[in-house]
N, C-alpha and C positions, 0 to 999 in steps of 0.2 A: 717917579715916586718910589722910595725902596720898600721893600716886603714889610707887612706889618702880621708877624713877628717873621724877625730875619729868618733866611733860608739856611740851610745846613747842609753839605752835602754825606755828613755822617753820623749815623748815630751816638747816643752818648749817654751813658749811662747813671741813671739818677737816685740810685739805692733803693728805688720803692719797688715793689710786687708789677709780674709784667704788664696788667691788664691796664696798671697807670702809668706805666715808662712807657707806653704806648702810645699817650695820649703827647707828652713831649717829644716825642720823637714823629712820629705818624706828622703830629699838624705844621712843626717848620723845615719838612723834609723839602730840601731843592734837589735833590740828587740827579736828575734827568733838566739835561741844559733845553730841552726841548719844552717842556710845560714853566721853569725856570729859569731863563735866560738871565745873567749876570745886569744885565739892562731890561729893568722890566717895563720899559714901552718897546720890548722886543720881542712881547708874549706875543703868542700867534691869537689869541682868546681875548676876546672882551677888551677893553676891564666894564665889568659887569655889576648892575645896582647891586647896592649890598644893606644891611642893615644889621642892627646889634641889639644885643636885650637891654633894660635900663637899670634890672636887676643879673646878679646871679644863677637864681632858680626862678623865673619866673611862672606861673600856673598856667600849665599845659593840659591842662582838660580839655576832651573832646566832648561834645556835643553827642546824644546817645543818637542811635540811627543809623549811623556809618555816615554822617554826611559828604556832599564830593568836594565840598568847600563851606570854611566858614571863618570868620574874623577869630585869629586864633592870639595875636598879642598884642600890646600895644610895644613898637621898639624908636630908633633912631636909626636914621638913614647915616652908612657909614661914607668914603670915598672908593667909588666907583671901583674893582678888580677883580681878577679871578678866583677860584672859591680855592679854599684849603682843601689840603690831602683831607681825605676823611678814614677815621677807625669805624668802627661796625653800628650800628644800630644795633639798639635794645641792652637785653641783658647779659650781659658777661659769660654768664652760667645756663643761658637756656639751651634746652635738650633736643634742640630743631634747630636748625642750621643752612643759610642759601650762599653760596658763592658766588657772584656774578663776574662780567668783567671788567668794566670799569661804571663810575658813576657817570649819567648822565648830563652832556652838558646844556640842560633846556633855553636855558637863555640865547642860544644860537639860534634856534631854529625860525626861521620868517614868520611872522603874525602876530596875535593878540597874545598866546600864551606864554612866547620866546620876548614879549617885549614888557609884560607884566614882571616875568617873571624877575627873583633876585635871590641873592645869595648871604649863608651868614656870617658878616665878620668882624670877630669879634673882639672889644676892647679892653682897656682895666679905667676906663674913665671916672670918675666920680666915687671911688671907692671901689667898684666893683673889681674882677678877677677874671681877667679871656680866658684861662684856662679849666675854670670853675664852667665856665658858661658852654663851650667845648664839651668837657664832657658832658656836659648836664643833655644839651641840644642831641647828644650821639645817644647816649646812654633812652633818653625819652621819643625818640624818632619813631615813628613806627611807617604808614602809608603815606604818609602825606611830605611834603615838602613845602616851599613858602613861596609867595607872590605880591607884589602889591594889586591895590586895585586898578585897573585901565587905566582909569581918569585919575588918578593919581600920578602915574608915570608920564602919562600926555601932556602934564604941565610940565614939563622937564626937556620937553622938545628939541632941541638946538636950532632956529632960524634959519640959520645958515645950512646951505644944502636939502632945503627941506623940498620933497617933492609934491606937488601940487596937482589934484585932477583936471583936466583942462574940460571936462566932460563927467556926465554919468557912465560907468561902466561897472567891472569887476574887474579881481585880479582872477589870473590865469596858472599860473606856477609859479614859484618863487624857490630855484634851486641851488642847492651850495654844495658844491661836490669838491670843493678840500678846504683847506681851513683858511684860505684867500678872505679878509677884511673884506675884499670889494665882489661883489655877485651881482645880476642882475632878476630885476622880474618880467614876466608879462603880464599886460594888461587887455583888454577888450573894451573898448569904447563903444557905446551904444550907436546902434548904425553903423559901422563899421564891420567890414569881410574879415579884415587881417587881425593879430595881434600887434599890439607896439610894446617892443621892448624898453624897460629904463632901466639903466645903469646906476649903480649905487657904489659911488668911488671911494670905499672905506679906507684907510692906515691904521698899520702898529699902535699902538697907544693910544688912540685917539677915542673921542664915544664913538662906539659904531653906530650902524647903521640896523636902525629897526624898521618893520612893515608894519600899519595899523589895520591891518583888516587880512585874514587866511586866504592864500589859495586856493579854499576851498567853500561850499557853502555850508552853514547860511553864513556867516559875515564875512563875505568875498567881495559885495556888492557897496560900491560907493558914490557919492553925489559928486558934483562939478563942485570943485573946490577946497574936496574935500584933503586932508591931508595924506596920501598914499605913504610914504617914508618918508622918515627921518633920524637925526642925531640925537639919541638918548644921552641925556648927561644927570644920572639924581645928583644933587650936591651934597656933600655930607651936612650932618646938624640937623636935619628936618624930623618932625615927629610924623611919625605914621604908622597907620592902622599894616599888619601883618595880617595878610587871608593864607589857611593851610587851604595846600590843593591836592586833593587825592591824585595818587600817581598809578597806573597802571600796572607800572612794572612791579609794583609793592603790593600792589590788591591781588596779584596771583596768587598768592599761599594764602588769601582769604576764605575761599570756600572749599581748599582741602582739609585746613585746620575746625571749618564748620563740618565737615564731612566725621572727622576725629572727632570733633565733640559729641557730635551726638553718637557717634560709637561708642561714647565713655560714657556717656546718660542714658545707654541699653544696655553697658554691663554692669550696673548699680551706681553712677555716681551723677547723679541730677543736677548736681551743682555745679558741674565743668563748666568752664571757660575759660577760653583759649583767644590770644591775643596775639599778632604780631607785632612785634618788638618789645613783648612779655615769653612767650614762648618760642619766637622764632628770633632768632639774632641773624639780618643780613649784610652782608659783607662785599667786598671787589676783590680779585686776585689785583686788581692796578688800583690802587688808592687816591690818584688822579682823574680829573674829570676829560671829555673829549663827547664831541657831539656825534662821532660812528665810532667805530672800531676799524681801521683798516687804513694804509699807507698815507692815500690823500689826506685826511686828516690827523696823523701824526709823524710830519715830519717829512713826506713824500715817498719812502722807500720804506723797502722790508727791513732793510739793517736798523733804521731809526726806531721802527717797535719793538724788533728783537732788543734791542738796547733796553727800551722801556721794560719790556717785561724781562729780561734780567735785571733790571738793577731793582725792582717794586718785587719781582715773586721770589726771586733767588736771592740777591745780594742782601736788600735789607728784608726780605722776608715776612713781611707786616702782616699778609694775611694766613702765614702759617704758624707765627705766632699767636695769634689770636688766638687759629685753631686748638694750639696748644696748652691755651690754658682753657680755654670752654670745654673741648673735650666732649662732645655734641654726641647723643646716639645716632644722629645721623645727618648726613650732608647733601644737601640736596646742590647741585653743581648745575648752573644755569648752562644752558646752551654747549655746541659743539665746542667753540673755540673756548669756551671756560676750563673743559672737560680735557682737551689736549694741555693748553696752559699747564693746568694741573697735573695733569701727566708725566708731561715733560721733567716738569722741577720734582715730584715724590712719585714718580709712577714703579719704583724697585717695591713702594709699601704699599702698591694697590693687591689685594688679590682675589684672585678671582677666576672660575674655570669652568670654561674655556674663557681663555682671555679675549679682551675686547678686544675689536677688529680697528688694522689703522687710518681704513675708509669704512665707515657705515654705511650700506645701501642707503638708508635713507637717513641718514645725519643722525639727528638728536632724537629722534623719533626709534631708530633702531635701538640708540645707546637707551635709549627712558625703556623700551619692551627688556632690554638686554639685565639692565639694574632694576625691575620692579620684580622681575621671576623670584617667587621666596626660596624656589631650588636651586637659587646659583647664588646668593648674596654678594654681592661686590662690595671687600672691604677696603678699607685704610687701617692700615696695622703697624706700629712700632711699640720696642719694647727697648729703653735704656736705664742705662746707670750712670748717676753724676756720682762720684764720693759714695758714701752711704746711702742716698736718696735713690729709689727707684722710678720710676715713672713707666706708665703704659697708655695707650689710646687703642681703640677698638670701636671705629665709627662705619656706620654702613653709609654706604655711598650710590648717590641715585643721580644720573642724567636727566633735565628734564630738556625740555623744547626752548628755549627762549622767553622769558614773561613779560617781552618788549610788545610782543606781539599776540592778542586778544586770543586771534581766530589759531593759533597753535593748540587753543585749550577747549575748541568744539569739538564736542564728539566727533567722530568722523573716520571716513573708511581711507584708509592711502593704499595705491598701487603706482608701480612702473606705468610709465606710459604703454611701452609694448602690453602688460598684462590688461591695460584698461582696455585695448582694443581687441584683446582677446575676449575677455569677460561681453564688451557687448556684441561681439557675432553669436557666442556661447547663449547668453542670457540676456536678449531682446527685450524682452516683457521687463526685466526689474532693473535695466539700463535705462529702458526710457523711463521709469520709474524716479532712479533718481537723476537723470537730466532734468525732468518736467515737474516735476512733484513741488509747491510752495514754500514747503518745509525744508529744502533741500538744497543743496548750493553746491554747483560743480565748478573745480578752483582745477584748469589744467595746469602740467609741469610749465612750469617757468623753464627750463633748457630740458634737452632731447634726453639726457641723462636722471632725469628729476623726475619727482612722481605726481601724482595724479591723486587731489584732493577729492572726496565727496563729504560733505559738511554737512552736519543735520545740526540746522538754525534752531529747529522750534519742536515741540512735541517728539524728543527723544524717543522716548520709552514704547510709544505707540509708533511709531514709525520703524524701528528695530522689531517689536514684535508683527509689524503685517508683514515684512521682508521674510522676516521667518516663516508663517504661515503659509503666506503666496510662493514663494520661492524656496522653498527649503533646500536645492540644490544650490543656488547662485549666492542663497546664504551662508552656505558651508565652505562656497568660495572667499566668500568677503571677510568672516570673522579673525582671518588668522592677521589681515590689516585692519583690524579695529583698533582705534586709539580713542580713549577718553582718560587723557592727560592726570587730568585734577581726580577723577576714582583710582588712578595708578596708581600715583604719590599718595594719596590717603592709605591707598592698600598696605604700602610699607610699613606707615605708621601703626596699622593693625596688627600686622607681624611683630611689630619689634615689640608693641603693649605687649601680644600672648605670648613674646619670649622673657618678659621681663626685663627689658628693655629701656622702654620706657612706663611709666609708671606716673596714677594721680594717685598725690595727699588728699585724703578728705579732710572737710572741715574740722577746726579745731575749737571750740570755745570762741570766739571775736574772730578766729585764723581765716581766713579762706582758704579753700579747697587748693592746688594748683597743682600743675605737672611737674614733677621732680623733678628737682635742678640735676645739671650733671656732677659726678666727685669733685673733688678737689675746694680747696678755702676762694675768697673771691672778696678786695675790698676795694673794689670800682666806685660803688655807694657810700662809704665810712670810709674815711682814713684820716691821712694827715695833714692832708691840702683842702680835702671838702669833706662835708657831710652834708649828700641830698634832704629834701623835707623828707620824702616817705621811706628815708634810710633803707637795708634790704629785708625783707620781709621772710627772706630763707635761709636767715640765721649763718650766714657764710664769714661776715666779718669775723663771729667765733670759734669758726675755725683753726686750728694751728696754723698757723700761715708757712709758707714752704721757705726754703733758704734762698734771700734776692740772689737771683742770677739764675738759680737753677732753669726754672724752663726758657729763658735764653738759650741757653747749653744747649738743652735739649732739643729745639728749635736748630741749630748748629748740626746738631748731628741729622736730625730727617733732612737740612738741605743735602749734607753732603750722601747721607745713605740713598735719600730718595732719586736723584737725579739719573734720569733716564734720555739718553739718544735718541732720538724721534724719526723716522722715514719722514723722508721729503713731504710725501703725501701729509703725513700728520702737521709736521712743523707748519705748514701753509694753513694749514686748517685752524691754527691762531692767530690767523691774520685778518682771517674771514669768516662772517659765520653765515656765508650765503645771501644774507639780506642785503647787505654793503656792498656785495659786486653786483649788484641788478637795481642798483638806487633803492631800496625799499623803502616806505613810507617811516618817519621819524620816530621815537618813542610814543606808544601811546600815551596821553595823559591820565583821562578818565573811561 
């Protein structure tokens, strides 16, 4: 079946402002034969449920709450593929900014959530416009992503192949360690010692192969007869209910922008609020989706990624284009291997002193203490000239942990191994402390190299303060490995408000309050292809609009200025971000 809309292997140029040449280029990019193969029943991926809106802008309101799910559209089921590149979520011009490294590919993953899930693709059927719908879906994105219901997809079954319980049991594991069609699970059969393994003999193009119930509990557990896997096939044409389903990796800049808020409702402004993908625009350095990051799943070697992330970060540039029309006060850089990524391709315009080291003792957790200190700011800085036109960027730049992964963002003391065994001959009494202690969770090194988690689950605040009291020496040990992720990253945001930085509007007459957008005109929202219902509310379309092409250009010059050499150590450190070579558990959802 060919690409709908066909793939491209080069960009091309459309006379409009870059934030919407973006939007034609980004979404029928094929440039990497590896996510694009010339025969597309020769994708390594899916092809995966998809569905389409029945409108243009259809009404994406959320439910007040923060719900973790709820029936978010009514659309049509498209024909089954792999998802489109994607541009950024949210707004154009917001003054908060995440990088990550590539988008998620949930529908891979074995169970309820990987077989519900589905993707958007979109048409111009019935009048409508795929490229209206495109941005409208990127532009409105915020934590959530989209799903059908179970029982919805469960009708779509495939007969054929389908694997049957011969018994009451559970499943046991179900693991996919490269991007192989065909995987296998275990099962446990009631009364039975062993596990039995089933094989699930997937192909290229074909529906794969879905699990109905997790490897884990509670829905691990199934009756005799029940349907264990099978071949998912939606068919296009069908109407169906759309559930948003909170994503985890999105919900992590939720409670530092709640942290922000009310920092801005203690320095006079009552009426903040703060939103992600209002305030926070998140992005990929790889524009393409993939269910890990790392060799097995793209392609099988290091050359096949190094591939991908030059032609996505350097050649076509996408995510530093963005960068360069948003122009963000500051960029928060998800994880180690985001962090090299980015390095690699603009690391001449990082600055920063003492410069960042090309192994962190402790990964992303060094670089997050390293970028949060307000004594050493780590920027991103260029300054050019196209013709007459000047341009500048001055974004501060922060490391965090990963926000695939929950327990990255509990409080929590880290050490070396060697130093944890130091600590408890030293300090017996507040070692067994927190070994034993309910509230507390000891996570050792995962390799001999690695450090040494103490996680405080529950009752923070009191649990730091008896450490303190009871142990004032052991605590003087510990503090200078305290990490609490989510008060770091808020920390920034405090700095950058009292530098003037960033900055809230208060209310205006009908206006609401909101946090200054960054410089520059923006007509993502208006223009001459669409205008959204709630048009832009920060008067950007009136703008002078800049000369088309210019921040292409300029974009052009930060690849070639920025590009930096990487030691070995580093270069590999985009290949991995630690989780992926020791199997780590999947994205979290909720």
């Amino acid at each position: 079946m060919p690409y709908d809309p066909p793939r491209r292997k080069k960009p091309e140029p459309t006379r409009d402002p870059l934030e919407i040449e973006l939007v034609y280029n980004v979404r029928p990019c094929g440039t990497c034969d590896f996510f694009w193969p010339k025969d597309s029943n020769r994708q390594p991926y899916g092809p995966y449920s998809s569905y389409d809106f029945d409108s243009n802008t259809p009404s994406m309101e959320v439910p007040g709450g923060d719900p973790p799910s709820f029936s978010w559209v009514k659309g049509t089921t498209r024909p089954p593929s792999f998802p489109d590149a994607e541009v950024m979520d949210g707004c154009r011009k917001a003054p908060i900014m995440t990088i990550g490294i590539n988008p998620n590919l949930t529908a891979f993953a074995p169970g309820q959530v990987g077989t519900s899930w589905c993707y958007p693709s979109f048409s111009s059927d019935n009048g409508t416009d795929s490229w209206t719908k495109y941005a409208y879906y990127y532009r409105y994105r915020s934590v959530y992503q989209e799903r059908f219901d179970l029982s919805f997809a469960e009708k779509f079954l495939r007969p054929d192949g389908r694997i049957t319980a011969a018994k009451a049991g559970v499943v046991v594991s179900a693991q996919r360690t490269s991007d192989a069609p065909s995987y296998a699970l275990k099962v446990r059969y009631d009364g039975e010692a062993q596990d039995t393994d089933v094989a699930l003999h997937g192909e290229l193009g074909a529906p794969p192969y879905v699990v109905l119930f997790d490897p884990m509990p509670p829905h691990n557990r199934f009756k005799q007869g029940d349907v264990i896997a099978a071949r998912l096939d939606v068919p296009a044409g069908k109407h169906a209910e759309v559930y948003a389903q909170q994503v985890g990796y999105y919900e992590r800049m939720v409670p530092v922008l709640a942290r922000f808020e009310q920092s801005l409702r203690d320095k006079g402004h009552p009426h903040a609020q703060l939103h992600v993908g209002e305030d926070v625009g998140q992005l990929d350095m790889v524009a393409c989706a993939s269910p890990h990051w790392g060799p097995p799943w793209l392609g099988g070697s290091n050359e096949s990624v190094h591939t991908i992330i030059a032609n996505c970060v350097s050649k076509n540039a996408w995510a530093i284009k963005q960068l360069v029309q948003t122009r963000p006060a500051v960029l928060f850089l998800v994880g180690e291997a985001t962090y090299n990524m980015f390095r690699h391709a603009f690391g001449r315009l990082i600055k920063v002193d003492p410069a960042l080291p090309d192994r962190p003792e402790d990964g992303a957790f060094s670089l997050l203490r390293a970028t949060t200190d307000p004594s050493r700011p780590c920027m991103f800085e260029f300054t050019g000239k196209v013709g007459a036109h000047a341009y500048s960027i001055s974004t501060r730049l922060v490391v965090s942990p990963h926000f695939s992964y929950a327990t990255n963002f509990v409080p929590q003391f880290r050490m070396s191994g060697s130093a944890w065994e130091e600590f408890k001959t030293k300090f017996k009494e507040c070692a067994a402390f927190l070994q034993h202690d309910a509230r507390v969770k000891l996570v050792p090194a995962a390799q001999p190299s690695g450090f040494v988690a103490v996680q405080i689950i529950n009752d923070v605040a009191p649990v730091l303060a008896h450490i303190k009291k009871t142990w004032p020496d052991a605590n003087h040990a510990l503090m200078p490995g305290y990490y609490d992720a989510t008060a770091m990253m808020a920390g920034v945001l405090d700095d950058l408000y009292a530098k003037g930085s960033l900055a809230f509007v208060p209310p205006k007459g009908k206006a609401k309050g909101f946090l200054r957008r960054s410089d520059g005109p923006c007509a993502f929202c208006v223009n001459r292809h669409w205008t959204f219902p709630l048009g832009c509310p920060y008067g950007k379309p009136d703008e002078k609009p800049l000369p088309i092409g210019f921040l292409d250009k300029i974009a052009e010059m930060i690849v070639k200025r920025g590009a930096e050499p990487l030691p070995a150590v580093a270069m590999n450190l985009m290949l991995d971000n630690r989780y992926e070579a020791r199997g780590a558990t999947p994205m979290t959802i909720v």
